[in-house]
DRENSE-234229 format. One line per 2 residues: number of its first residue (from 0); their letters; for each residue x negated, y negated, z negated of N, C-alpha, C. Coordinates in nm, 3 decimals, always signed. Layout:
NUM = A = X/Y/Z/X/Y/Z/X/Y/Z; ... .
END
This chain:
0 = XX = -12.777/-10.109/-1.624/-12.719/-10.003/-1.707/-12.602/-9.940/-1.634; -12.589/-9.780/-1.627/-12.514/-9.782/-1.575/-12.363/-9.710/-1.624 .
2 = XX = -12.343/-9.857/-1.619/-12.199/-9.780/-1.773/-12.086/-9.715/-1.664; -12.072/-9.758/-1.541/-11.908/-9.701/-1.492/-11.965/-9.514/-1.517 .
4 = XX = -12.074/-9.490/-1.525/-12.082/-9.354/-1.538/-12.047/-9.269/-1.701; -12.002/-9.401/-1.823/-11.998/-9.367/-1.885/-11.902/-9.254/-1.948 .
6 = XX = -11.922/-9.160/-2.022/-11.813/-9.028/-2.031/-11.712/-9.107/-2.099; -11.546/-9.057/-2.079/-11.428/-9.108/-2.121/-11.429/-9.006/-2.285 .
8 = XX = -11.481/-8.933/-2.308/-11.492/-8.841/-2.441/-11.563/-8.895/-2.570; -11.478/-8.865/-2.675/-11.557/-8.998/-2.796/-11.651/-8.854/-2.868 .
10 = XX = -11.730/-8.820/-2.830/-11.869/-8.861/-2.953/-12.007/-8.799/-2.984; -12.042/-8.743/-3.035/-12.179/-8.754/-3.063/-12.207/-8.592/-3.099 .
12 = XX = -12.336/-8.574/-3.150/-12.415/-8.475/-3.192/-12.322/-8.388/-3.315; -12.292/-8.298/-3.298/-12.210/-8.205/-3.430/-12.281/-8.242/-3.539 .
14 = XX = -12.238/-8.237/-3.699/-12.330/-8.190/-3.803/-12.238/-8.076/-3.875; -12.283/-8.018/-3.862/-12.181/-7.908/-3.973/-12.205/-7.910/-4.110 .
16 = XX = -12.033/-7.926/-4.110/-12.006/-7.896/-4.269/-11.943/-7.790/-4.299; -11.882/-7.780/-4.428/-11.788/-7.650/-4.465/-11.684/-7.620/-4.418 .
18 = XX = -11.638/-7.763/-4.371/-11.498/-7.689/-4.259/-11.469/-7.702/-4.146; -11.389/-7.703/-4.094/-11.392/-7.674/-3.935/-11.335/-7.837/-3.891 .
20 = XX = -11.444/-7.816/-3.791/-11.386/-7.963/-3.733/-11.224/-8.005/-3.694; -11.212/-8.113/-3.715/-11.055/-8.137/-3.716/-11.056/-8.156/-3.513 .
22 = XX = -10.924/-8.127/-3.513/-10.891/-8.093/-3.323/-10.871/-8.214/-3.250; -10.958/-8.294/-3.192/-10.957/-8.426/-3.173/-11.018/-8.391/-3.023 .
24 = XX = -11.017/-8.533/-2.974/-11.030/-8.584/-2.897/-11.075/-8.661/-2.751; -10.952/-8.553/-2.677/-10.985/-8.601/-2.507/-10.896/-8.788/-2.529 .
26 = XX = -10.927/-8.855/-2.469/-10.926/-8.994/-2.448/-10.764/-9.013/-2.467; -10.683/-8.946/-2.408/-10.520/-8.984/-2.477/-10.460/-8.979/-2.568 .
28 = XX = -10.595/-8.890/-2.654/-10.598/-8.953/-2.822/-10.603/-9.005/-2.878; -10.677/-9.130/-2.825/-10.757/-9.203/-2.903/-10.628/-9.366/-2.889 .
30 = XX = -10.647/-9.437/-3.025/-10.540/-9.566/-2.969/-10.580/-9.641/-2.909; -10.474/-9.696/-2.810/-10.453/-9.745/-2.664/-10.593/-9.839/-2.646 .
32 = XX = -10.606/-9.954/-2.722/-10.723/-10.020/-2.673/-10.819/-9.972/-2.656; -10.913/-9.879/-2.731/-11.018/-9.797/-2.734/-11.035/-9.683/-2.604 .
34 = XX = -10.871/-9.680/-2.580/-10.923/-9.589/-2.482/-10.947/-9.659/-2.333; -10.875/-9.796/-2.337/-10.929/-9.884/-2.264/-11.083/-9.920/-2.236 .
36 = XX = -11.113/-9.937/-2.382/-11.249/-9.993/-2.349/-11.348/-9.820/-2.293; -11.324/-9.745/-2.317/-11.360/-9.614/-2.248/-11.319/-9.599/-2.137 .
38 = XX = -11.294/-9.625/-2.076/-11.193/-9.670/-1.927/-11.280/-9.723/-1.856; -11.291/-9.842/-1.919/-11.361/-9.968/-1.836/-11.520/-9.963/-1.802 .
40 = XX = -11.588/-9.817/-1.945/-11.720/-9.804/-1.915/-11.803/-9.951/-2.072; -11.708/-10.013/-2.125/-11.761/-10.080/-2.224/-11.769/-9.971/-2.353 .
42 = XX = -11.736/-9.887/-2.359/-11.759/-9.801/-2.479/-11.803/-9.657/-2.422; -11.902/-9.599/-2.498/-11.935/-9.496/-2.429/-11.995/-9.439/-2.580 .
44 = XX = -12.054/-9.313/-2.588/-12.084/-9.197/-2.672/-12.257/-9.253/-2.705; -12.211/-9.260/-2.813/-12.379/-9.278/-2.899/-12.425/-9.128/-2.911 .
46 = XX = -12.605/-9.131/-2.849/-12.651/-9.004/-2.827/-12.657/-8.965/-2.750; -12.566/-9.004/-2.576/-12.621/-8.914/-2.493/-12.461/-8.873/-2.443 .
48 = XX = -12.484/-8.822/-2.282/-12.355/-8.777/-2.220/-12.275/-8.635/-2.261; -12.215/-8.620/-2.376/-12.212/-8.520/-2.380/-12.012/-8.461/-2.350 .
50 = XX = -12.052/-8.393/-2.299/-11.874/-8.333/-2.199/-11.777/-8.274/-2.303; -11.780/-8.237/-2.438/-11.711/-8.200/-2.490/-11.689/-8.269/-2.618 .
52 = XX = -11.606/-8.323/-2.668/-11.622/-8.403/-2.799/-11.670/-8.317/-2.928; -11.710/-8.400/-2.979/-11.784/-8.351/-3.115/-11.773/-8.516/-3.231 .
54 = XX = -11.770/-8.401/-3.346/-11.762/-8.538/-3.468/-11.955/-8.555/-3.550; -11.899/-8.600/-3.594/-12.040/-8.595/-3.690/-12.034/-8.554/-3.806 .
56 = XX = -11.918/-8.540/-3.863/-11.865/-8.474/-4.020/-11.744/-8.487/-4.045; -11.661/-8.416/-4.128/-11.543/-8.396/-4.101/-11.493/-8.335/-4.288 .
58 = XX = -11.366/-8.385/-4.328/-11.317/-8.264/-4.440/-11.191/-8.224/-4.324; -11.111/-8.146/-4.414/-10.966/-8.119/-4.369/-10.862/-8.184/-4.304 .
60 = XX = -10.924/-8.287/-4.366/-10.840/-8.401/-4.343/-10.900/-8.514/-4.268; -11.000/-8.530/-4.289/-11.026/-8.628/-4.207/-11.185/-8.616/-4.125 .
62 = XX = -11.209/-8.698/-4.020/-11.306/-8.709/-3.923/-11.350/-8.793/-3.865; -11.498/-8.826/-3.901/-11.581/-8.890/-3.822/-11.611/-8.891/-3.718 .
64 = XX = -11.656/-9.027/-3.622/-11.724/-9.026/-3.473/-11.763/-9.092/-3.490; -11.874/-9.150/-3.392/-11.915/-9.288/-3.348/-11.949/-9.320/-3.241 .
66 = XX = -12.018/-9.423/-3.152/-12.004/-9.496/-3.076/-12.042/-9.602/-3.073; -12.071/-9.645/-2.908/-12.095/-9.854/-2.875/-12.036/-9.859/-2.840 .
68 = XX = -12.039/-9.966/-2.849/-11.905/-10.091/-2.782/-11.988/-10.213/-2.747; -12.018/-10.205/-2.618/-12.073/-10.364/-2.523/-11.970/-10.474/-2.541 .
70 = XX = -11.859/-10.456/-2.602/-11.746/-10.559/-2.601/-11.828/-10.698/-2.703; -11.857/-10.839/-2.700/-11.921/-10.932/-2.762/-12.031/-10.848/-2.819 .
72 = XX = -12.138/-10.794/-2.727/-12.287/-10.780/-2.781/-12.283/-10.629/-2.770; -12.384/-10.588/-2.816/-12.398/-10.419/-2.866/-12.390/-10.365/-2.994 .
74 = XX = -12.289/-10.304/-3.035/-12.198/-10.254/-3.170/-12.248/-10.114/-3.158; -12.296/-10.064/-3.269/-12.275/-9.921/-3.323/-12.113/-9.926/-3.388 .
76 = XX = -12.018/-9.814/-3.341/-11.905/-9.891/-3.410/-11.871/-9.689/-3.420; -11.809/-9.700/-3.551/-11.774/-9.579/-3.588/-11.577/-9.559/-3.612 .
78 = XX = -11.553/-9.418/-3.592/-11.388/-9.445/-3.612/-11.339/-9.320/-3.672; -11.263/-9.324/-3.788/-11.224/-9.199/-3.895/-11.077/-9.156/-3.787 .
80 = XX = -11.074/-9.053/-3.827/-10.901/-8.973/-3.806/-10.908/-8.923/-3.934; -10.773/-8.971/-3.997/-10.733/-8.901/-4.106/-10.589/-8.861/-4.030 .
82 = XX = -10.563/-8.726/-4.112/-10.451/-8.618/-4.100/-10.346/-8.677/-4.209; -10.232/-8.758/-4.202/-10.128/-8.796/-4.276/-10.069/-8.709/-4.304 .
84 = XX = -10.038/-8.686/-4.463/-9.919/-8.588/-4.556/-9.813/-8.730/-4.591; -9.687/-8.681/-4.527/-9.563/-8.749/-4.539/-9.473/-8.710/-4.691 .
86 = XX = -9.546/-8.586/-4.770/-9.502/-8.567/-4.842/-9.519/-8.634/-4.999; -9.648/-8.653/-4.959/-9.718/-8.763/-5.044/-9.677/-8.908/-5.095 .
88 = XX = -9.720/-9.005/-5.157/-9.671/-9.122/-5.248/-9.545/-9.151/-5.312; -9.575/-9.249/-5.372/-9.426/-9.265/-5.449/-9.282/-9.295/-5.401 .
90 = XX = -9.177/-9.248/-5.489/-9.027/-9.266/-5.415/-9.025/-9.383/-5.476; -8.891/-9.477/-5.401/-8.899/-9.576/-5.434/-8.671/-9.525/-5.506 .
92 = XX = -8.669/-9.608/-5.597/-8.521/-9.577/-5.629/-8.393/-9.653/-5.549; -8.328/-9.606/-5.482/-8.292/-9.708/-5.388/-8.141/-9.820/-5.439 .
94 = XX = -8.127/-9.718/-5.547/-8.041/-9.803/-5.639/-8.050/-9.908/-5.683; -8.201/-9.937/-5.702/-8.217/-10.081/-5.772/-8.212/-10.172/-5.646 .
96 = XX = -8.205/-10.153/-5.556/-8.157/-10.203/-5.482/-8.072/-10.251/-5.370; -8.042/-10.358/-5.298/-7.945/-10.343/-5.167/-7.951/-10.281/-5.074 .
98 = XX = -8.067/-10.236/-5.001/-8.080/-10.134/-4.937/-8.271/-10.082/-4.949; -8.300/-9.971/-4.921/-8.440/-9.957/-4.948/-8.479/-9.843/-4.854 .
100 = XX = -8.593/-9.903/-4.777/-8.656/-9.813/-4.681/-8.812/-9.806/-4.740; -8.798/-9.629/-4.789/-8.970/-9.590/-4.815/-8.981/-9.513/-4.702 .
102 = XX = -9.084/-9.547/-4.618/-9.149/-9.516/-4.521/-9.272/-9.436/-4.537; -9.235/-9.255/-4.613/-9.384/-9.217/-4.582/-9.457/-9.149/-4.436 .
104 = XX = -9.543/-9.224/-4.384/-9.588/-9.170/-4.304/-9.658/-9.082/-4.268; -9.623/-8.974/-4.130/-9.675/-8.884/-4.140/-9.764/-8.880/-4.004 .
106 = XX = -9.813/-8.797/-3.922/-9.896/-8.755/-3.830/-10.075/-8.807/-3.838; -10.114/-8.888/-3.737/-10.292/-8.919/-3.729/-10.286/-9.062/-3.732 .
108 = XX = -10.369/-9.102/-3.812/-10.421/-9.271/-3.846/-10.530/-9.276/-3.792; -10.606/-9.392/-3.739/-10.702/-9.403/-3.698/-10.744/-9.571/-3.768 .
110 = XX = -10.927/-9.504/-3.802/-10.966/-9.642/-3.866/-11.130/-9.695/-3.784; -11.122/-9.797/-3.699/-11.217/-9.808/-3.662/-11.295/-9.942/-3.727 .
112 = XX = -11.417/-9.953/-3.695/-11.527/-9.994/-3.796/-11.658/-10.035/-3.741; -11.721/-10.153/-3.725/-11.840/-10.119/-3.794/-11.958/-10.031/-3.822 .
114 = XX = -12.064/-9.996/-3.806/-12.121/-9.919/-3.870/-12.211/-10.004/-3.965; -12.240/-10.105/-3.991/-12.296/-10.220/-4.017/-12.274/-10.357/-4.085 .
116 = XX = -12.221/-10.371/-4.201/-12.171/-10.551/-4.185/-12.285/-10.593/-4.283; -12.277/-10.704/-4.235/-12.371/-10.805/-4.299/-12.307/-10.906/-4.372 .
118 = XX = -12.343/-10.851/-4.509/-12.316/-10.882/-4.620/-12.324/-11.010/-4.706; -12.489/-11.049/-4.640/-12.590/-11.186/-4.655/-12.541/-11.273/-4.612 .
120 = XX = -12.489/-11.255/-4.519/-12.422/-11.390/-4.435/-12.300/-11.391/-4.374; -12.182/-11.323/-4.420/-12.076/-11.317/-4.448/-12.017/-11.234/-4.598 .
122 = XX = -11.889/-11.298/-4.594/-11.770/-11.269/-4.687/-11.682/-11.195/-4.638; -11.655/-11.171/-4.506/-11.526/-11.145/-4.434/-11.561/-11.028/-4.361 .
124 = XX = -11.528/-10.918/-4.374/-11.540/-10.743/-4.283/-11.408/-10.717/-4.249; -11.418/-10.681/-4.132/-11.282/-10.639/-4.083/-11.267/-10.507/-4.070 .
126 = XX = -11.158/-10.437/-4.052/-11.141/-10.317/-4.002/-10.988/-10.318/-3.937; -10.984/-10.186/-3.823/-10.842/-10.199/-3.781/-10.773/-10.045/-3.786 .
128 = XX = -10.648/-10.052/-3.849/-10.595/-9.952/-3.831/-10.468/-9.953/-3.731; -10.489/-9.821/-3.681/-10.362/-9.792/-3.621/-10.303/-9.622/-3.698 .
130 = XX = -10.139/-9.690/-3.641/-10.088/-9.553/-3.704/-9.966/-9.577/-3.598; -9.889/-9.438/-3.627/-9.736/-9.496/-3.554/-9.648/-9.495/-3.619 .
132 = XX = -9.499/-9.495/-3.576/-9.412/-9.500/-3.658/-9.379/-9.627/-3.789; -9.421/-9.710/-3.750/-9.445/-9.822/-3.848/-9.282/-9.861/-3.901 .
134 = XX = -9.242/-9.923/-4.009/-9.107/-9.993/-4.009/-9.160/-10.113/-3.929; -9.233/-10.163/-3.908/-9.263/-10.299/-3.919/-9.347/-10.342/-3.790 .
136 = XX = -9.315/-10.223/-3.669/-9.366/-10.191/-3.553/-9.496/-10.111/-3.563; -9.543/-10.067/-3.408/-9.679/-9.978/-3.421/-9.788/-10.068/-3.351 .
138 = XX = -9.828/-10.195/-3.380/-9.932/-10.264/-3.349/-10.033/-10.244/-3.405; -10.193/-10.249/-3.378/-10.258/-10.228/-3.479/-10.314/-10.361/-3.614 .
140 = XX = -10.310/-10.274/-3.703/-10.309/-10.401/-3.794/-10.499/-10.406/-3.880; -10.498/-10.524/-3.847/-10.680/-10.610/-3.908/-10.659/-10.633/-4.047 .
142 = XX = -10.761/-10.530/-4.084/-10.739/-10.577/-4.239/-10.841/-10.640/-4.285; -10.930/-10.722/-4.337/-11.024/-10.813/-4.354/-11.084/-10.821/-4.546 .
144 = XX = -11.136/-10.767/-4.594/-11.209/-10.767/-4.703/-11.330/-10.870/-4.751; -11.349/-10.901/-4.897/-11.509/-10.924/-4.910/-11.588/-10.861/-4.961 .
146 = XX = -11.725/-10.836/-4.975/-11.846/-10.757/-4.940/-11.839/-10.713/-5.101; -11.779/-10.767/-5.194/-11.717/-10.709/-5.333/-11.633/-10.596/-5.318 .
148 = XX = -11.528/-10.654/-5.224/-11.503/-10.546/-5.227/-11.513/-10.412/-5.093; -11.571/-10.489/-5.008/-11.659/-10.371/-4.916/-11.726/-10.244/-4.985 .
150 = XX = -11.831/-10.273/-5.093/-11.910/-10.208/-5.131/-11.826/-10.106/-5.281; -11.696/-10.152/-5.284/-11.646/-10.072/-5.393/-11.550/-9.993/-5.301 .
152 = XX = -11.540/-9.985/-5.206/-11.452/-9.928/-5.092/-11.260/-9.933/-5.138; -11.248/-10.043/-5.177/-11.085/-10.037/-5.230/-11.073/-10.193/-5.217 .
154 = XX = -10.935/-10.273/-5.163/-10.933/-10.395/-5.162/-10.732/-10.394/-5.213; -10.732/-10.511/-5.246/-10.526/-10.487/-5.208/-10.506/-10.639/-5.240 .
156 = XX = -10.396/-10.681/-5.185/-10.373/-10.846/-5.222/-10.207/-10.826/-5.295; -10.138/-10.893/-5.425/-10.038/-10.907/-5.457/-9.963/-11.004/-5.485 .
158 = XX = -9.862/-11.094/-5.462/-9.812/-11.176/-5.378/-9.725/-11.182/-5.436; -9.653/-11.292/-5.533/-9.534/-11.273/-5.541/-9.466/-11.446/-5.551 .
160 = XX = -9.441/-11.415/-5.416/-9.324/-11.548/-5.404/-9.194/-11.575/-5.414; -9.137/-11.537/-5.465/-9.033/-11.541/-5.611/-9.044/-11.640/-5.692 .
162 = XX = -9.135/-11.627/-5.757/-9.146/-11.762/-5.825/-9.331/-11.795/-5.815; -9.421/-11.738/-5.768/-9.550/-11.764/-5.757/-9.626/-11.727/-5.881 .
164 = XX = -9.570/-11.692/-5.951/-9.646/-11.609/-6.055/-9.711/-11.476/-6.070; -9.796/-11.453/-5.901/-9.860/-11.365/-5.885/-9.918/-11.377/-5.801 .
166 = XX = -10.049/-11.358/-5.799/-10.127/-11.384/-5.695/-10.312/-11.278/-5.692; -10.287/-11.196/-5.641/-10.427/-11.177/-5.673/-10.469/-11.087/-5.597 .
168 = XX = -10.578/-11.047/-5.593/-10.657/-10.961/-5.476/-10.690/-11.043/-5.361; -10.829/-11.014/-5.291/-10.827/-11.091/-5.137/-10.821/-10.968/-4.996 .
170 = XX = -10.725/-10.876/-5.016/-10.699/-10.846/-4.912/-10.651/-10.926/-4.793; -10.678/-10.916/-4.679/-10.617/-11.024/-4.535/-10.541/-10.921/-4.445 .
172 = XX = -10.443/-10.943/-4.456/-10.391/-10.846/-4.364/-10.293/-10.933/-4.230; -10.378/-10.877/-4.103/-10.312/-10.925/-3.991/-10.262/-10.828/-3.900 .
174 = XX = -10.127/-10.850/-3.849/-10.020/-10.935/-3.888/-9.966/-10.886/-4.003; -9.890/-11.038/-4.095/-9.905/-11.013/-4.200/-9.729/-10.946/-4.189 .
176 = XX = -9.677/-10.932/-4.322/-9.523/-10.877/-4.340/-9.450/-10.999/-4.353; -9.351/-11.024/-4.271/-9.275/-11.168/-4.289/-9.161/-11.099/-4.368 .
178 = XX = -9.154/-11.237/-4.471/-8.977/-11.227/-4.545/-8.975/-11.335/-4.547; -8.838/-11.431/-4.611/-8.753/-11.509/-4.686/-8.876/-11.554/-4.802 .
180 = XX = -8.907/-11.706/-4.827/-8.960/-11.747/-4.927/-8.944/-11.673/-5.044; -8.854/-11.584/-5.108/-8.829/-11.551/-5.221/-8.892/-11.360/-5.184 .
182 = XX = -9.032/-11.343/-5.170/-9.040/-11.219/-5.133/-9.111/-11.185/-5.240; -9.199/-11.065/-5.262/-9.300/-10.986/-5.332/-9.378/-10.906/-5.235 .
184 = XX = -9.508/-10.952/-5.247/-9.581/-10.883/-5.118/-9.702/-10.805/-5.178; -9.716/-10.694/-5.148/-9.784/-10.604/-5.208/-9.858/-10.547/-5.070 .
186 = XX = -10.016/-10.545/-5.106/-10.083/-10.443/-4.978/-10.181/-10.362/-5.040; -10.264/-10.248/-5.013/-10.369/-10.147/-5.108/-10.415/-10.091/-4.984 .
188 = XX = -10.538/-10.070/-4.977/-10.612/-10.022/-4.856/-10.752/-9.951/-4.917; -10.787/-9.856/-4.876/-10.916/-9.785/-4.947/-10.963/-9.713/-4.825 .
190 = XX = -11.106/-9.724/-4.864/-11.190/-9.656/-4.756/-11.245/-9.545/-4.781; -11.124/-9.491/-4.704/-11.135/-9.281/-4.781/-11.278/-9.270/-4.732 .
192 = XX = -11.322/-9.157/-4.787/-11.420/-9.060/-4.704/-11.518/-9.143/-4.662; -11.555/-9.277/-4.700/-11.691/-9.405/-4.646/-11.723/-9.461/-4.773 .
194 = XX = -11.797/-9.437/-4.758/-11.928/-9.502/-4.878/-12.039/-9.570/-4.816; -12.023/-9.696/-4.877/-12.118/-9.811/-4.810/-12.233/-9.817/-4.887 .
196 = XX = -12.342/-9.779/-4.835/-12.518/-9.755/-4.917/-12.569/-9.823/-4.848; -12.710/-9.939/-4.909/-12.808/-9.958/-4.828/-12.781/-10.010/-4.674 .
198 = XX = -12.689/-10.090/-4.666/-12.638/-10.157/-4.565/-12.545/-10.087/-4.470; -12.553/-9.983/-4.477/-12.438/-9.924/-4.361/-12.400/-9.781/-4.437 .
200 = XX = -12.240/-9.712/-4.348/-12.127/-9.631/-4.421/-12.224/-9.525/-4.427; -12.195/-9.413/-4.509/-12.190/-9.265/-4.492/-12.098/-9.219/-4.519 .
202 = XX = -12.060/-9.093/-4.462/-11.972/-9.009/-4.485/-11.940/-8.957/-4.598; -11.851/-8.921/-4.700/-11.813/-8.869/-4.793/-11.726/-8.794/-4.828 .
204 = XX = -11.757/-8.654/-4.841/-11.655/-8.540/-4.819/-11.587/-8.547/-4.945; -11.650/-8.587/-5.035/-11.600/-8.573/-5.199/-11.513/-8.673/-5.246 .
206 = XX = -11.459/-8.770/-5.148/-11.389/-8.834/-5.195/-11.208/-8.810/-5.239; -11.203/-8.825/-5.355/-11.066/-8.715/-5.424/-10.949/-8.844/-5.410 .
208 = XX = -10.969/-8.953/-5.360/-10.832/-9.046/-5.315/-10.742/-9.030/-5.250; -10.611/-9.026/-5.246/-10.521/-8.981/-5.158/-10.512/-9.145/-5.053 .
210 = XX = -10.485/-9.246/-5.135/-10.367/-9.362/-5.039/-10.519/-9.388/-4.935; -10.462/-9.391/-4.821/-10.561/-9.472/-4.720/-10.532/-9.661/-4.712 .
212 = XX = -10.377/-9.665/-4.697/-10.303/-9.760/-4.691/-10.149/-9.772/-4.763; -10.116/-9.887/-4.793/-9.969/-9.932/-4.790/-9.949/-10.054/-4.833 .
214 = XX = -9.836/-10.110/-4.767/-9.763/-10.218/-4.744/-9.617/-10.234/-4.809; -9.604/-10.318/-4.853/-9.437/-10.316/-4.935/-9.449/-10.491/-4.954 .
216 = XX = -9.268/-10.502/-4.940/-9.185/-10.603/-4.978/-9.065/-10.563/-5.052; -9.063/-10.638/-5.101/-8.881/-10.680/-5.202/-8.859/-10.842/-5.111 .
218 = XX = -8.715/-10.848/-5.076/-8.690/-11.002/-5.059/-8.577/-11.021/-5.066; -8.552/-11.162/-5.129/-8.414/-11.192/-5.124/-8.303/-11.186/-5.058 .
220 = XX = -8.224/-11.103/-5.038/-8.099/-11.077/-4.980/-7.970/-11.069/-5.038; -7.889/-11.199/-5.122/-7.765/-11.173/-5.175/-7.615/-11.076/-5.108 .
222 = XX = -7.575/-11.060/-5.167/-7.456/-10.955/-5.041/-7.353/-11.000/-5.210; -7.278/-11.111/-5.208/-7.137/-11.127/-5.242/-7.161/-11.104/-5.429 .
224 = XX = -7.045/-11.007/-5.425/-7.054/-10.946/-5.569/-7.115/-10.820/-5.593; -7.242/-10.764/-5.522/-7.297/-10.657/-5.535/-7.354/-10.625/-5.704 .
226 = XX = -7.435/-10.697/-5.692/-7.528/-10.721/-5.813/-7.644/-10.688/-5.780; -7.675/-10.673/-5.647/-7.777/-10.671/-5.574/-7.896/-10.706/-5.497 .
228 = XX = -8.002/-10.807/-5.522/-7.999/-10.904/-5.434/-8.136/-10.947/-5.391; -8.172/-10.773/-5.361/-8.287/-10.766/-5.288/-8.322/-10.626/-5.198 .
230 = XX = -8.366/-10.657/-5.095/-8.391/-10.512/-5.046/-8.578/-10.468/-5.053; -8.591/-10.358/-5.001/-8.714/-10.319/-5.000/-8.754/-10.238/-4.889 .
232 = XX = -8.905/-10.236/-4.838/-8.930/-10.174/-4.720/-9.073/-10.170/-4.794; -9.132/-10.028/-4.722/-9.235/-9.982/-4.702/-9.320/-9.890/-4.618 .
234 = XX = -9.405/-9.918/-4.624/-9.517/-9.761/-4.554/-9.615/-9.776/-4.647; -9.590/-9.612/-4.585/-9.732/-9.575/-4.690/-9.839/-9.444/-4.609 .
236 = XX = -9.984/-9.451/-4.623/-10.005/-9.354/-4.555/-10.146/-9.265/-4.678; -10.079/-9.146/-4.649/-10.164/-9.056/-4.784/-10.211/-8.962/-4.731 .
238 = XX = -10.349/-8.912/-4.725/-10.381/-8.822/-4.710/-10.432/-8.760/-4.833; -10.413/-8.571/-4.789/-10.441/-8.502/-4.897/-10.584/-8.483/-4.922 .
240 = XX = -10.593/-8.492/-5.101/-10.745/-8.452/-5.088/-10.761/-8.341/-5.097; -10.895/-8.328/-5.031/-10.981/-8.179/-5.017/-11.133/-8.222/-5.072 .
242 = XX = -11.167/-8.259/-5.162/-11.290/-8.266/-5.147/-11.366/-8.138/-5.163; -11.525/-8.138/-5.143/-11.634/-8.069/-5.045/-11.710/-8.021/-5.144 .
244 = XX = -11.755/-7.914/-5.201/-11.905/-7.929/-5.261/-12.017/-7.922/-5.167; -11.988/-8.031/-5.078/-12.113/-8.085/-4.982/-12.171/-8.229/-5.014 .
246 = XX = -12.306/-8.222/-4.962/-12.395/-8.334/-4.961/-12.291/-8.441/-4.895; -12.351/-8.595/-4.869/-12.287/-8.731/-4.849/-12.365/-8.689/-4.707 .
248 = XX = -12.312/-8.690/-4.617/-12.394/-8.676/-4.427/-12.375/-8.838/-4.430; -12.528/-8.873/-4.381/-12.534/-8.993/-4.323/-12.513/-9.024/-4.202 .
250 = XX = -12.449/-9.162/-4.187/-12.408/-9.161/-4.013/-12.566/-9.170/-3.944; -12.659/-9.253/-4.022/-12.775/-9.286/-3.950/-12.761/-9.434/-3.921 .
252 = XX = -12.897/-9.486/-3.860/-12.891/-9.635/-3.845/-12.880/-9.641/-3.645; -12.880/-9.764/-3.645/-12.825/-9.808/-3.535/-12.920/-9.756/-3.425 .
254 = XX = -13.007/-9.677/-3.455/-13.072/-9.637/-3.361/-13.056/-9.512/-3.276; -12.928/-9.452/-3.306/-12.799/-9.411/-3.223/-12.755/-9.495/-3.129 .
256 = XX = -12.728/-9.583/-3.170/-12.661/-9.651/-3.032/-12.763/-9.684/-2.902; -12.913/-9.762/-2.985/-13.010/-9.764/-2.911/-13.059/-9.651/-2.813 .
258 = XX = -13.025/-9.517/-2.848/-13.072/-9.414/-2.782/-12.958/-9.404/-2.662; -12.846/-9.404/-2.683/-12.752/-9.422/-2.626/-12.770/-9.558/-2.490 .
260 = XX = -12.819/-9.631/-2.567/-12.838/-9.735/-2.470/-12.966/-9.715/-2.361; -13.058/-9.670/-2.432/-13.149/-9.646/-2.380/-13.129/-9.543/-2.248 .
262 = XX = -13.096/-9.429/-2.280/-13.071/-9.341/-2.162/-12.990/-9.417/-2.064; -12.919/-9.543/-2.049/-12.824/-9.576/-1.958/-12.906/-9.697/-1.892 .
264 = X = -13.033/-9.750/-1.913/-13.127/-9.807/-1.831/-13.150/-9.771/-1.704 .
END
């Protein structure tokens, strides 16, 4: 196979929709590992060599690609850009507390994926986002779901160690948010614009959800005679909706990648 010939450009065959493709991506777009593995010739363009990038469906806000990845086996693996509005989610009051950082984030998120999980014989789907500007650094963070809630496209875990009288959701989020035993840990993650049918995503222009992600703590921090005696930090990342009066574009089955593979025999 001959991958060092593989193109450094992420993606595939156009499908047109109603709006204009979002302005993406020569390779110093894309986050750092990925563009590694495009580098190295382990990831290359499902469909065929093609020199100019192209998505497969797109709203305003956000955009599809896809792709293999030879990295442990042969992956059809797909990756959204959503367009972050900083103007978006909730304020937090900073009075009620000792000090309080709401972090809305703004610029391009990236969510890569999967085109595929197997449901039958696992519990556990991962996905990874990157964003920048993080409070909490710009690493990318693994978020890990079950196939409950894969297929309802919304997961969140809530946490409250304070006194442990809260506990619920199985979101996994790695790395997780460290505090002080006495914290409140809150996470919400939704899978804009993907709808899981019949074993693998399609695209979904109609989806009217803003939050993609967010993360928040409260933790114990006394300061004297304040009356204060917790702070708070967050991110949050929202994109605006636009939904489509367009059809659901399917990504297709893995026989994209196969074609892809195939031509590199």
């Amino acid at each position: 196979m001959d991958r060092l010939f593989a193109p450094v450009f992420l993606l595939l065959y156009s499908m047109q929709t109603s709006a204009a493709l979002a302005p993406i991506a020569y390779i110093s777009d894309l986050p750092t590992d990925i563009q590694n593995c495009f580098q190295s010739g382990y990831c290359f363009q499902a469909g065929g060599d093609i020199l100019l990038p192209s998505a497969i469906s797109d709203t305003a806000t956000a955009t599809a690609f896809s792709y293999v990845d030879l990295n442990n086996g042969v992956a059809e693996k797909w990756l959204m850009r959503y367009e972050l509005d900083n103007t978006l989610g909730p304020t937090v009051d900073s009075t009620d507390y000792l000090s309080a950082t709401n972090n809305k984030v703004g610029g391009v998120a990236w969510l890569s994926a999967m085109n595929n999980y197997d449901i039958e014989n696992s519990n556990e789907h991962s996905f990874t986002l990157y964003y920048s500007d993080s409070i909490f650094e710009n690493n990318p963070i693994t978020l890990t779901m079950p196939s409950v809630d894969l297929e309802t496209g919304a997961s969140y875990r809530d946490l409250d160690a304070l006194d442990w009288s809260v506990d619920a959701g199985s979101l996994v989020v790695s790395p997780p948010l460290v505090g002080v035993i006495e914290t409140h840990y809150e996470y919400y993650f939704n899978l804009l614009n993907m709808t899981y049918i019949n074993g693998i995503f399609s695209f979904n222009p109609n989806d009217n959800r803003e939050l993609l992600y967010s993360q928040s703590m409260f933790e114990w921090t006394p300061d004297g005679n304040s009356g204060k005696e917790y702070t708070y930090t967050s991110d949050s990342l929202y994109v605006s909706s636009v939904p489509l009066p367009a059809a659901v574009w399917l990504f297709g089955s893995g026989l994209l990648g196969l074609i892809g593979i195939a031509r590199r025999k």
